[in-house]
N, C-alpha and C positions, 0 to 999 in steps of 0.2 A: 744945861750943857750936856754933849752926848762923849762920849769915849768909845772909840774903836779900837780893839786886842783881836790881833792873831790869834789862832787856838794854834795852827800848826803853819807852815811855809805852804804845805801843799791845801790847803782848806779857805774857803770864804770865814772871813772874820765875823764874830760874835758882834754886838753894838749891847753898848751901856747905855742906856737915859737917865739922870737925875738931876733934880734941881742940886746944883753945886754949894749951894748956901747953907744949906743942911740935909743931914743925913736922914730919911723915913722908915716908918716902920712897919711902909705895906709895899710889896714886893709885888710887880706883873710879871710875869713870865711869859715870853711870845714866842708860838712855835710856827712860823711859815708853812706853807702850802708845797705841793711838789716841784721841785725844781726851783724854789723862793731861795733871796739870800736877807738872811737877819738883816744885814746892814743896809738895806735896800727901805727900812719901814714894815711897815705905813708910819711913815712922818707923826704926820697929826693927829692919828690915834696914839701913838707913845708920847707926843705932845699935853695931848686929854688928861691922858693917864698921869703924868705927872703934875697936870695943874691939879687933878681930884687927890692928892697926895702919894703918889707912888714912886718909886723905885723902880726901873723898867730894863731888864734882864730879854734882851731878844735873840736866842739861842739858835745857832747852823746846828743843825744837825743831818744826817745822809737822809734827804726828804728827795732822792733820783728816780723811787719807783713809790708808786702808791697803792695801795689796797686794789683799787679797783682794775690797777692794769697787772697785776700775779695772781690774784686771786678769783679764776674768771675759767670756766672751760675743762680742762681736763686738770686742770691743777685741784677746781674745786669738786670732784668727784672722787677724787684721790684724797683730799684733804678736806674735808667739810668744816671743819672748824681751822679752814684756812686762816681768814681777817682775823681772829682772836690769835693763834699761831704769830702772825706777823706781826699783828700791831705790841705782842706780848717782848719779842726778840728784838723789835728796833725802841721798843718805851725803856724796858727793864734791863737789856742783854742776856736775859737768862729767862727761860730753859730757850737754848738757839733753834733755831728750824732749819729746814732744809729751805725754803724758799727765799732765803735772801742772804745775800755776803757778806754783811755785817758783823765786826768782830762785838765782842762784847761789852769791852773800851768803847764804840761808836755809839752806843746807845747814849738814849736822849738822857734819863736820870744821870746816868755815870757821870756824864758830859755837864750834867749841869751842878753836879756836886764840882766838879772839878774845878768851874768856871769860879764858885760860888767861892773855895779855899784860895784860888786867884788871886781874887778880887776884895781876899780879907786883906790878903798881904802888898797890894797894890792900891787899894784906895783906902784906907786907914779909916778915912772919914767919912765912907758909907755904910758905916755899922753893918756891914753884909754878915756877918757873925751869928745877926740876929734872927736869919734865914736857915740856920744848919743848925741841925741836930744829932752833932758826931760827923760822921762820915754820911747823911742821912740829909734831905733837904728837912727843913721843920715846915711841913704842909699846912698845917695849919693859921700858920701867918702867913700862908701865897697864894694868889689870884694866878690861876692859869689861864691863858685863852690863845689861839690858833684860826688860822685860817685854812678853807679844807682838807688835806692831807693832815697840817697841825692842831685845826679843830676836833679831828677826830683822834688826835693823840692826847690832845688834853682832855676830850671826855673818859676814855681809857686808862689815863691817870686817875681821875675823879669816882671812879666806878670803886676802885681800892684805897683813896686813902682819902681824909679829911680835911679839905681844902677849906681855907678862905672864900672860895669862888672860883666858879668855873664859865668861861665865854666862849662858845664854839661858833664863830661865822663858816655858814654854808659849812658843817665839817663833819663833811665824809659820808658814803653811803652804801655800806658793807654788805656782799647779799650771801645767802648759806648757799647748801648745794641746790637747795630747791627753788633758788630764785626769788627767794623772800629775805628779810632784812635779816641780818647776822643777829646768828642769837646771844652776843655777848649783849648786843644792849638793851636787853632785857635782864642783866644780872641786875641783882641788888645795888644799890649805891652807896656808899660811904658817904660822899660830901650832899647834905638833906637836898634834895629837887629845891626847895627856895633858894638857896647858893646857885643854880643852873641859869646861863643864860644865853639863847643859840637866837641865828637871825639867819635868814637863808633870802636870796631875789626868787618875785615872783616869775622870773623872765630868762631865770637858768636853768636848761634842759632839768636839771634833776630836782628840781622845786618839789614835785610830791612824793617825789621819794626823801628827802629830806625832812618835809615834813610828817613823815610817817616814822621816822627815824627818831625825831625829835620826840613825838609820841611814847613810841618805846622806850625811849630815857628814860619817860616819866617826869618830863619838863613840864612845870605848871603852864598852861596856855596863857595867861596873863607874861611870860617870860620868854615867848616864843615872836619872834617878830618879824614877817614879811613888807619885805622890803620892797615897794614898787615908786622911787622915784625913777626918774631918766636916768638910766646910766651914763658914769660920765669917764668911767673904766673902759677898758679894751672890750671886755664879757661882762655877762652880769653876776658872773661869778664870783669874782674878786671887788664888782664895787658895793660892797658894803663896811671895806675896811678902806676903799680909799674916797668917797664920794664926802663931800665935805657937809654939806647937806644931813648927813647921819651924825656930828656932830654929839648935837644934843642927846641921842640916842646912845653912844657910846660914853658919856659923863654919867647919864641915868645907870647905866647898866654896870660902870666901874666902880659906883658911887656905893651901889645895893651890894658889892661886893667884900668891902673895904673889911677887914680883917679887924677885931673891938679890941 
């Protein structure tokens, strides 16, 4: 059964997924792509996810501009550690930049603490409690994963704290001032590379830049997955979270995630 909450009058609404029978105690976190709304899906990947036991939390957040369209030209010469800058101000709210309007309230954690005290006091009986720690998500028992723009928000979560699991479809592909991949994703990782699982089309303009992307994570190649069925999406961007066909693919990958 799915629940849809307003976060605000003037905002696309957040979407709840859980089996209504009983409560679990492995939480997906879903971050859409730019311009995505939560409550839009993908259907039957939050469908997956809750048959492989989850809880599925699929968060609006201000996903208007992405990396690759502010971070590009004289912005990144002025600012070379642009894409870390941004993806830092619209993940955490803090320390702000100059590159984007976002208050510090609109950031993606704040916002999903927020959800998450919500949704103690609104669904009694999805033990959501079991997800926060203080005013703090408890990462450790959460599965994050996103689709471009939120693909590459959840690996930027995962670089700092100790996830359950991280799933980044097609997500994101950040270049520094010299044209080469942003050097955040090269930093160290918190949540171990076996927790990492990213899938990109072979047939979407930025297929090797992705996969060089995915490289620098430091994503095991057995966890990396190119994806060339027919698409059956608009692009082949987006069909790996909606192509039904990937299935199985996405139970495998929710499955390796699951929180012990």
């Amino acid at each position: 059964n799915s629940v849809n909450e307003r976060w605000s009058k003037d905002e696309p609404p957040h979407m709840v997924v859980r089996n209504a029978a009983a409560a679990s105690r492995h939480l997906l976190v879903w971050f859409p792509g730019t311009n995505g709304l939560a409550a839009k899906g993908p259907n039957l990947l939050f469908d997956t996810a809750v048959q492989q036991g989850f809880q599925v939390l699929a968060l609006q957040y201000h996903d208007s501009e992405a990396v690759a369209q502010i971070c590009r030209g004289f912005r990144l010469a002025q600012f070379p550690d642009c894409a870390a800058s941004f993806r830092q101000h619209r993940v955490w709210g803090a320390p702000l930049s100059p590159l984007i309007a976002d208050q510090a309230s609109d950031a993606i954690v704040p916002r999903m603490v927020s959800v998450l005290h919500y949704l103690v006091q609104s669904d009694p009986n999805g033990a959501w409690d079991y997800f926060l720690d203080g005013d703090q998500p408890h990462w450790a028992r959460i599965t994050i994963a996103g689709q471009s723009q939120g693909g590459g928000m959840a690996a930027f979560i995962a670089k700092t704290q100790v996830l359950a699991g991280v799933i980044t479809f097609s997500g994101g592909w950040d270049k520094g001032a010299d044209g080469d991949i942003a050097s955040w994703y090269s930093r160290p990782s918190a949540t171990p590379p076996a927790r990492w699982h990213a899938t990109y089309n072979v047939a979407e303009p930025e297929a090797k830049t992705l996969a060089k992307t995915y490289q620098q994570l430091q994503i095991p190649d057995s966890h990396i997955h190119a994806l060339s069925e027919p698409a059956e999406a608009a692009h082949a961007h987006s069909d790996g979270i909606r192509n039904p066909k990937y299935q199985p693919l996405w139970a495998n990958m929710l499955a390796a995630t699951l929180a012990p």
